[in-house]
Gaussian input, Z-matrix of N, CA and C with variables (Angstrom, degrees):
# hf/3-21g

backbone

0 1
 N
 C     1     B1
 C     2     B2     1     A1
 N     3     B3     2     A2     1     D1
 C     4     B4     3     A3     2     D2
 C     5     B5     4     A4     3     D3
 N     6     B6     5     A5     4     D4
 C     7     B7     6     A6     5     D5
 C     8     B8     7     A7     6     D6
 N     9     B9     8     A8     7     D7
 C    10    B10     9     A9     8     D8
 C    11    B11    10    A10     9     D9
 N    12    B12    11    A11    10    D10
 C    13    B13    12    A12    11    D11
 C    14    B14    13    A13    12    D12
 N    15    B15    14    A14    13    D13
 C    16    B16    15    A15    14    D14
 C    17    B17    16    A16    15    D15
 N    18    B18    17    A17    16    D16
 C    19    B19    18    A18    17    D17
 C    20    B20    19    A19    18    D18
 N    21    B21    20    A20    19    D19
 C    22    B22    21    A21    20    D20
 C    23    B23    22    A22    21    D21
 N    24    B24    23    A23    22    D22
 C    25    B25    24    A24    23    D23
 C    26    B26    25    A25    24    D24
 N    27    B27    26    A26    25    D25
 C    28    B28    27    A27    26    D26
 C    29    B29    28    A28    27    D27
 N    30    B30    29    A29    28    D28
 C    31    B31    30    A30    29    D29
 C    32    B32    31    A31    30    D30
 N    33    B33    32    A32    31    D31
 C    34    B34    33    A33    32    D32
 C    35    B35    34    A34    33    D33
 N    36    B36    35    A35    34    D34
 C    37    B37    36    A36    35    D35
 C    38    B38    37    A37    36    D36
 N    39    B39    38    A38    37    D37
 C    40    B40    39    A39    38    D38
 C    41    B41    40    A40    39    D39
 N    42    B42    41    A41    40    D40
 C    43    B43    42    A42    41    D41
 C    44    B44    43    A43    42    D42
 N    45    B45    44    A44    43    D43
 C    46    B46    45    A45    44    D44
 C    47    B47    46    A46    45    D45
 N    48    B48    47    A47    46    D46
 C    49    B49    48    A48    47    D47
 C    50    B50    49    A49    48    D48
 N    51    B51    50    A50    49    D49
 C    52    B52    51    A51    50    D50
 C    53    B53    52    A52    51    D51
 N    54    B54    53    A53    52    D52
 C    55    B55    54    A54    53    D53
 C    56    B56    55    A55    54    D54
 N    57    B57    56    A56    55    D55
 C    58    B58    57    A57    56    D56
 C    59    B59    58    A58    57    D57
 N    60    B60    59    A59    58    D58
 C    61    B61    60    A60    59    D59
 C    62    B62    61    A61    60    D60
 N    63    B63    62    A62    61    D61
 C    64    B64    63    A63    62    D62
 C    65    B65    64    A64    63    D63
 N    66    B66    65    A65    64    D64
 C    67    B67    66    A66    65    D65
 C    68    B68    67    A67    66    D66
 N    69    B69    68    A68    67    D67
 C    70    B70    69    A69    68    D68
 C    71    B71    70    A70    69    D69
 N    72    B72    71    A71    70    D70
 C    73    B73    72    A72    71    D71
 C    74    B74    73    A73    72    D72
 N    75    B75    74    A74    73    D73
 C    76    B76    75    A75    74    D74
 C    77    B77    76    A76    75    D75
 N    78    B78    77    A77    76    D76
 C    79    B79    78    A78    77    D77
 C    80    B80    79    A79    78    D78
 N    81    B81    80    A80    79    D79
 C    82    B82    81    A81    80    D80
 C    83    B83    82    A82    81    D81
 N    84    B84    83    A83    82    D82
 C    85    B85    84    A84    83    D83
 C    86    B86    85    A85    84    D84
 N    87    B87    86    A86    85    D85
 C    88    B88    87    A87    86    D86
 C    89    B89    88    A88    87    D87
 N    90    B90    89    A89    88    D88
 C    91    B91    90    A90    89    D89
 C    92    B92    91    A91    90    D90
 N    93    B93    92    A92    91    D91
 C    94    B94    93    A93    92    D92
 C    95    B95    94    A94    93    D93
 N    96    B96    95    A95    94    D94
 C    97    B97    96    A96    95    D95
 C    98    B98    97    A97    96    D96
 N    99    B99    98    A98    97    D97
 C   100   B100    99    A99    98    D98
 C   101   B101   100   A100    99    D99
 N   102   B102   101   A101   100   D100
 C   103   B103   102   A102   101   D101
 C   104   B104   103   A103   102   D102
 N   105   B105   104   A104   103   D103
 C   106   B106   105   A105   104   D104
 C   107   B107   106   A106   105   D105
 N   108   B108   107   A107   106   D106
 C   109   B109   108   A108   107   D107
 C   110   B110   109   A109   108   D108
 N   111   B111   110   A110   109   D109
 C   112   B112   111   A111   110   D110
 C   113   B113   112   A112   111   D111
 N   114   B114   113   A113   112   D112
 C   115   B115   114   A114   113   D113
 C   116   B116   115   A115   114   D114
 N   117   B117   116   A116   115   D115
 C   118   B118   117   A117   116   D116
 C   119   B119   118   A118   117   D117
 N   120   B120   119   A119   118   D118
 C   121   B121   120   A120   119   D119
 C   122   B122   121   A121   120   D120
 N   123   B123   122   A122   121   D121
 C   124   B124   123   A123   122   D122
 C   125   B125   124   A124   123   D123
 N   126   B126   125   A125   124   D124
 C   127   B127   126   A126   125   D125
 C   128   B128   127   A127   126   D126
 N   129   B129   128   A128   127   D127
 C   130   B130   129   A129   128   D128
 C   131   B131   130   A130   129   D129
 N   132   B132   131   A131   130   D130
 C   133   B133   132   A132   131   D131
 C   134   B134   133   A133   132   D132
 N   135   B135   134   A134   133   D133
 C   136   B136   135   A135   134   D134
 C   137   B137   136   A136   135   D135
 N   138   B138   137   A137   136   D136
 C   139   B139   138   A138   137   D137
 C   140   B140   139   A139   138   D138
 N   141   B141   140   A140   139   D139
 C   142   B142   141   A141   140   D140
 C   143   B143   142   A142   141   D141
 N   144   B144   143   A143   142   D142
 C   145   B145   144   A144   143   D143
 C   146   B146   145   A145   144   D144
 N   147   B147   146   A146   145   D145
 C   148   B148   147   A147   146   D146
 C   149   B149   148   A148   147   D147
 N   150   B150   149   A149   148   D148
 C   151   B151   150   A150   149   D149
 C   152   B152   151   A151   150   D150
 N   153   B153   152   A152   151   D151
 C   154   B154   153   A153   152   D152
 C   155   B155   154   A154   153   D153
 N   156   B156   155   A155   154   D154
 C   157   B157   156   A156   155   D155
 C   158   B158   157   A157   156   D156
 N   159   B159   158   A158   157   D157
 C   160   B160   159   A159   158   D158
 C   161   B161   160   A160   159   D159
 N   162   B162   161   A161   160   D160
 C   163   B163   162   A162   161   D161
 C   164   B164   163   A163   162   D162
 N   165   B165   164   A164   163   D163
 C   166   B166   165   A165   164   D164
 C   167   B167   166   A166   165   D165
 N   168   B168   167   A167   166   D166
 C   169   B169   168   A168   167   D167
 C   170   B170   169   A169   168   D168
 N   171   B171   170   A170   169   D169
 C   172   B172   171   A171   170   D170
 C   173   B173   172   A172   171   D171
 N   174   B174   173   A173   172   D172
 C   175   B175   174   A174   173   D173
 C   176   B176   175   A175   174   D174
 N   177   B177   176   A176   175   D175
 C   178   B178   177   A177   176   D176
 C   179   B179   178   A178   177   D177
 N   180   B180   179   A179   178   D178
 C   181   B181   180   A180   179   D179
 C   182   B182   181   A181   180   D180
 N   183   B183   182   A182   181   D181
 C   184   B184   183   A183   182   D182
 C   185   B185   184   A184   183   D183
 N   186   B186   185   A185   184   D184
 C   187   B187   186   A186   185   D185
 C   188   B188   187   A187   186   D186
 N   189   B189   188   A188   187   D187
 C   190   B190   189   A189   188   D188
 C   191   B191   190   A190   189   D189
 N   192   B192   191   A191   190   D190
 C   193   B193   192   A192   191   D191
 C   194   B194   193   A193   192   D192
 N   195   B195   194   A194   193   D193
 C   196   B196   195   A195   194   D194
 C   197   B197   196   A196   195   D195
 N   198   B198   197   A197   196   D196
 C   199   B199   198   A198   197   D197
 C   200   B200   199   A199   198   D198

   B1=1.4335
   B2=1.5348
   B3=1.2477
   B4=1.8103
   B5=1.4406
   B6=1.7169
   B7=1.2359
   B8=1.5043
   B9=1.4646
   B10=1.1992
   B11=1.1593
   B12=1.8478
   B13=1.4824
   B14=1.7142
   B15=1.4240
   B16=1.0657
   B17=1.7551
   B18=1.2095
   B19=1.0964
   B20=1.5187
   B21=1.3312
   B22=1.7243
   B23=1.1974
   B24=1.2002
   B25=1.6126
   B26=2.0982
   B27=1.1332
   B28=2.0183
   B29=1.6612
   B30=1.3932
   B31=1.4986
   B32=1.5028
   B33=1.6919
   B34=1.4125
   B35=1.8941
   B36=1.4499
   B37=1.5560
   B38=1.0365
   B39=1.6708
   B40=0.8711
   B41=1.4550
   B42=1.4323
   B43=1.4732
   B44=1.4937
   B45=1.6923
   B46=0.7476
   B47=1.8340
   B48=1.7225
   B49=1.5443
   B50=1.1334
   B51=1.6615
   B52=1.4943
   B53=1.4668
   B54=1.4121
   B55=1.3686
   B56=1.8631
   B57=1.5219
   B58=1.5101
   B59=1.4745
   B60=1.4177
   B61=1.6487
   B62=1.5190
   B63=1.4938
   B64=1.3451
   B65=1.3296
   B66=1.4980
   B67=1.5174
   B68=1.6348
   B69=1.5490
   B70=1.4971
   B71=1.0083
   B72=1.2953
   B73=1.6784
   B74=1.9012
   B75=1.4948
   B76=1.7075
   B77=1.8224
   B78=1.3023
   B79=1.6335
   B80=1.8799
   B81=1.0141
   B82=1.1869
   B83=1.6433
   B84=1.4127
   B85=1.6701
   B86=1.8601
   B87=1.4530
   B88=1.5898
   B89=1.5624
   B90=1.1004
   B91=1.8933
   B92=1.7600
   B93=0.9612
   B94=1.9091
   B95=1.3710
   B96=1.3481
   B97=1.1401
   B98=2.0211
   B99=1.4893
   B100=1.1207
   B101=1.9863
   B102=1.7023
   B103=1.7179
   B104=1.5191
   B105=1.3028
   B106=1.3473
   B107=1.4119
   B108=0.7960
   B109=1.9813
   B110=1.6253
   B111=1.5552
   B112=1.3497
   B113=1.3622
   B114=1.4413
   B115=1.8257
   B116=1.3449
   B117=1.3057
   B118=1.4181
   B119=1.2108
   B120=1.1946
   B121=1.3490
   B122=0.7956
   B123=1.2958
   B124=1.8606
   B125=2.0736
   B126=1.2841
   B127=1.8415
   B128=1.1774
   B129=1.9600
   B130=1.6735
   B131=1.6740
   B132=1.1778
   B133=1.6957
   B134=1.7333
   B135=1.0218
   B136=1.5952
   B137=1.7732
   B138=1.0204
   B139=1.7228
   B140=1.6140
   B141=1.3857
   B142=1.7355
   B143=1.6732
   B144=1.0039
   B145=1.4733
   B146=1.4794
   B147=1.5759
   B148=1.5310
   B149=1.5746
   B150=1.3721
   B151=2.1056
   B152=1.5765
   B153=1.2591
   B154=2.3275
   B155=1.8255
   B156=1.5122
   B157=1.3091
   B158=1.6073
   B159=2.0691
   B160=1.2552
   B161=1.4281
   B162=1.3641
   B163=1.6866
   B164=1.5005
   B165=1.5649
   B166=1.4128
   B167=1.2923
   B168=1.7937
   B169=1.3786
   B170=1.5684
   B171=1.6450
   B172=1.5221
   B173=1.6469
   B174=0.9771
   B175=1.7163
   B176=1.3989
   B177=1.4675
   B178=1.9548
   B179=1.6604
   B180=1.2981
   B181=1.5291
   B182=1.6333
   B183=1.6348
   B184=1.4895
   B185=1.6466
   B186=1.1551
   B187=1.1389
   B188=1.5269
   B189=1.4106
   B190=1.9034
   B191=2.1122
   B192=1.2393
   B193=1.4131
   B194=1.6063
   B195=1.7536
   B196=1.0179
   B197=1.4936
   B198=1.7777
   B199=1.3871
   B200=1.0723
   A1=108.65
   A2=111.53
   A3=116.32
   A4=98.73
   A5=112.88
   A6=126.78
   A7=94.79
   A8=116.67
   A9=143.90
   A10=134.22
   A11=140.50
   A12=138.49
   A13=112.18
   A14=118.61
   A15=116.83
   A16=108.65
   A17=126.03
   A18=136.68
   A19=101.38
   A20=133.13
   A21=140.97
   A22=82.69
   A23=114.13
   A24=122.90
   A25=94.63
   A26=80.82
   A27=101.56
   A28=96.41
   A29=111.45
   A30=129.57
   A31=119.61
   A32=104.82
   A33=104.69
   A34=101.15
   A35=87.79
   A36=118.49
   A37=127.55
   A38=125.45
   A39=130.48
   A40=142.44
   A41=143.40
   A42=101.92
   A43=89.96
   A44=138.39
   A45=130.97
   A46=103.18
   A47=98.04
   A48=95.64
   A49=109.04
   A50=102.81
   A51=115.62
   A52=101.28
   A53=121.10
   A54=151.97
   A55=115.39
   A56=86.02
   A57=108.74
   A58=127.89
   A59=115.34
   A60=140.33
   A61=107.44
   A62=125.97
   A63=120.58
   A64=97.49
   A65=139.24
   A66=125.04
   A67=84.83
   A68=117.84
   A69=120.24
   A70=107.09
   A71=118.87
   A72=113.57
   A73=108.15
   A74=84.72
   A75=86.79
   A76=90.07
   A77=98.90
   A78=117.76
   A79=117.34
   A80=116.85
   A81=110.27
   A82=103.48
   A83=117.47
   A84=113.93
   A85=94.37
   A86=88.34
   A87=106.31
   A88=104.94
   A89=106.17
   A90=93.81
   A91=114.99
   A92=92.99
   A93=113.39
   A94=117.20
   A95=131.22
   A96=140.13
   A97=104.97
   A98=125.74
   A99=105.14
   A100=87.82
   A101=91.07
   A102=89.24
   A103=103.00
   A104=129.14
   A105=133.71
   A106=137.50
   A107=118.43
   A108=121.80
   A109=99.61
   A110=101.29
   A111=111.27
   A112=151.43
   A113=122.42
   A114=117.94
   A115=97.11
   A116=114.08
   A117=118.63
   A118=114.30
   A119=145.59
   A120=153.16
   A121=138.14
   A122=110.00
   A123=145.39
   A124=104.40
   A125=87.05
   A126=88.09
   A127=105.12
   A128=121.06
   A129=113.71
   A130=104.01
   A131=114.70
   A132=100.21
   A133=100.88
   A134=84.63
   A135=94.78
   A136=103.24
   A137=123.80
   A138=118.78
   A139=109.10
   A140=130.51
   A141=121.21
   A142=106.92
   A143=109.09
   A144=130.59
   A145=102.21
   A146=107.17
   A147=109.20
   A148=118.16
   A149=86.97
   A150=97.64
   A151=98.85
   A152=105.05
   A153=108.74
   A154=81.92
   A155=113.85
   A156=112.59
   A157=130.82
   A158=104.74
   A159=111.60
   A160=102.55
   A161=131.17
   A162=113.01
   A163=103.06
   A164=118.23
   A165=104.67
   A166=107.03
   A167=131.08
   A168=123.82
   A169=114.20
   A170=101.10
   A171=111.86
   A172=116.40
   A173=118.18
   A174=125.69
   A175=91.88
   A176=125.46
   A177=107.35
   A178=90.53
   A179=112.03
   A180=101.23
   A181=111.71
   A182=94.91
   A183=117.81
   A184=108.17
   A185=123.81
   A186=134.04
   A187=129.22
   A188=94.83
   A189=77.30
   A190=90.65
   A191=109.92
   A192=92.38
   A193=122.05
   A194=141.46
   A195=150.53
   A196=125.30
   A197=87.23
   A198=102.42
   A199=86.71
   D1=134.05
   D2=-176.82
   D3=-60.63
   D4=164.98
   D5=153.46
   D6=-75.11
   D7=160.39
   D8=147.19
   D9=-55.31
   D10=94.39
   D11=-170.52
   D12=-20.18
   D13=-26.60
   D14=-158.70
   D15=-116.45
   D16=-3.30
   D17=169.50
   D18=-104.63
   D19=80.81
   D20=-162.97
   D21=-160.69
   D22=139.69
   D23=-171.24
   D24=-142.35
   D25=130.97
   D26=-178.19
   D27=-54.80
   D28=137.96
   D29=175.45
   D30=97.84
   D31=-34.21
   D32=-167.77
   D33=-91.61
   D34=171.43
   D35=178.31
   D36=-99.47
   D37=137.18
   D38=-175.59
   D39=-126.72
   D40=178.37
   D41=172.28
   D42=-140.45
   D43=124.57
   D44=-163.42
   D45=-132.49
   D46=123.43
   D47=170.88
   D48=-125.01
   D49=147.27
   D50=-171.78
   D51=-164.30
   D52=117.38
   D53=160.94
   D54=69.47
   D55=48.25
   D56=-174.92
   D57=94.58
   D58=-13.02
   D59=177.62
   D60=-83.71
   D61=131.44
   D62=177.19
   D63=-115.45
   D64=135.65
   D65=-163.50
   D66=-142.53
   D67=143.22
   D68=163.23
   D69=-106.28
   D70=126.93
   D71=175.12
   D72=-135.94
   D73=161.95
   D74=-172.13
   D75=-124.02
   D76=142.45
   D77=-169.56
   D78=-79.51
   D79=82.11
   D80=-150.17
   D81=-75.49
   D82=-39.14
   D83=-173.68
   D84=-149.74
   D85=160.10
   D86=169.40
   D87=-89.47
   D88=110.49
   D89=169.64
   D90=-82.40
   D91=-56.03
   D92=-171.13
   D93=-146.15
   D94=118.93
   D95=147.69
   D96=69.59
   D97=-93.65
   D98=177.16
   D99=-141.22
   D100=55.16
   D101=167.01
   D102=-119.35
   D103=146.02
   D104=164.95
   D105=-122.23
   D106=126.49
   D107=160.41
   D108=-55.58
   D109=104.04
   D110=130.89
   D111=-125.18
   D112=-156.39
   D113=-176.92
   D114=-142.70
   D115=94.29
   D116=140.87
   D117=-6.94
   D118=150.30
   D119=157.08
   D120=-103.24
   D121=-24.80
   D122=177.16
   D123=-74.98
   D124=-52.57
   D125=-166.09
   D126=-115.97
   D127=-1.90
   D128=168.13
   D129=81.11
   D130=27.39
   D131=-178.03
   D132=-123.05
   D133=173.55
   D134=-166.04
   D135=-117.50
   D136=146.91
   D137=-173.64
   D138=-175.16
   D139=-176.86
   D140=164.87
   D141=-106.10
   D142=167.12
   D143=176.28
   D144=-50.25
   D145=-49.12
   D146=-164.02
   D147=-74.82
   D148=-25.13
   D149=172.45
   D150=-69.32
   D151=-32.90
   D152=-165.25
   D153=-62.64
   D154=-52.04
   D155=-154.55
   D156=-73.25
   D157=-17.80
   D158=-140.76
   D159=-69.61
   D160=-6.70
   D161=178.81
   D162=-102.00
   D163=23.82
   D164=153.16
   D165=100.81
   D166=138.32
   D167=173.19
   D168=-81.50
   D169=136.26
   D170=172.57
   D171=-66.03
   D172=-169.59
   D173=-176.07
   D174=-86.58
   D175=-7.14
   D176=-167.99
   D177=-125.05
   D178=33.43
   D179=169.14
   D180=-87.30
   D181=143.44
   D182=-175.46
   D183=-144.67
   D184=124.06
   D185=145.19
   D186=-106.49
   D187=128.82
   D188=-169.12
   D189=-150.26
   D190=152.96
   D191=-174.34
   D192=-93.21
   D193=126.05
   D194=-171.29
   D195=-24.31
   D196=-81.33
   D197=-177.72
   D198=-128.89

């Protein structure tokens, strides 16, 4: 069962799959409500949750936290 957009806590890691893509990301800031600044881990880039999210979760989405 996923974590919740809004239960993501700043510093920690994560491993998030959605529509065949497995991405690790670490939560760098809270911007607004349940959007975030994060960093990829995989490719080093920085972006929000809501850009990772905007075409919508697939049937194999999972968020769950790493380490």
């Amino acid at each position: 069962m996923p974590i919740a957009l809004d239960n993501l806590r700043v510093g920690r890691v994560y491993r998030l799959v959605n529509q065949g893509e497995i991405r690790t990301i670490e939560i760098m800031s809270r911007l607004s409500g349940d959007n975030f600044k994060i960093k990829d881990l995989d490719t080093l880039e920085f972006y929000t949750i809501h850009e990772l999210l905007q075409w919508g979760k697939g049937k194999d989405y999972d968020l769950e936290e790493f380490r």
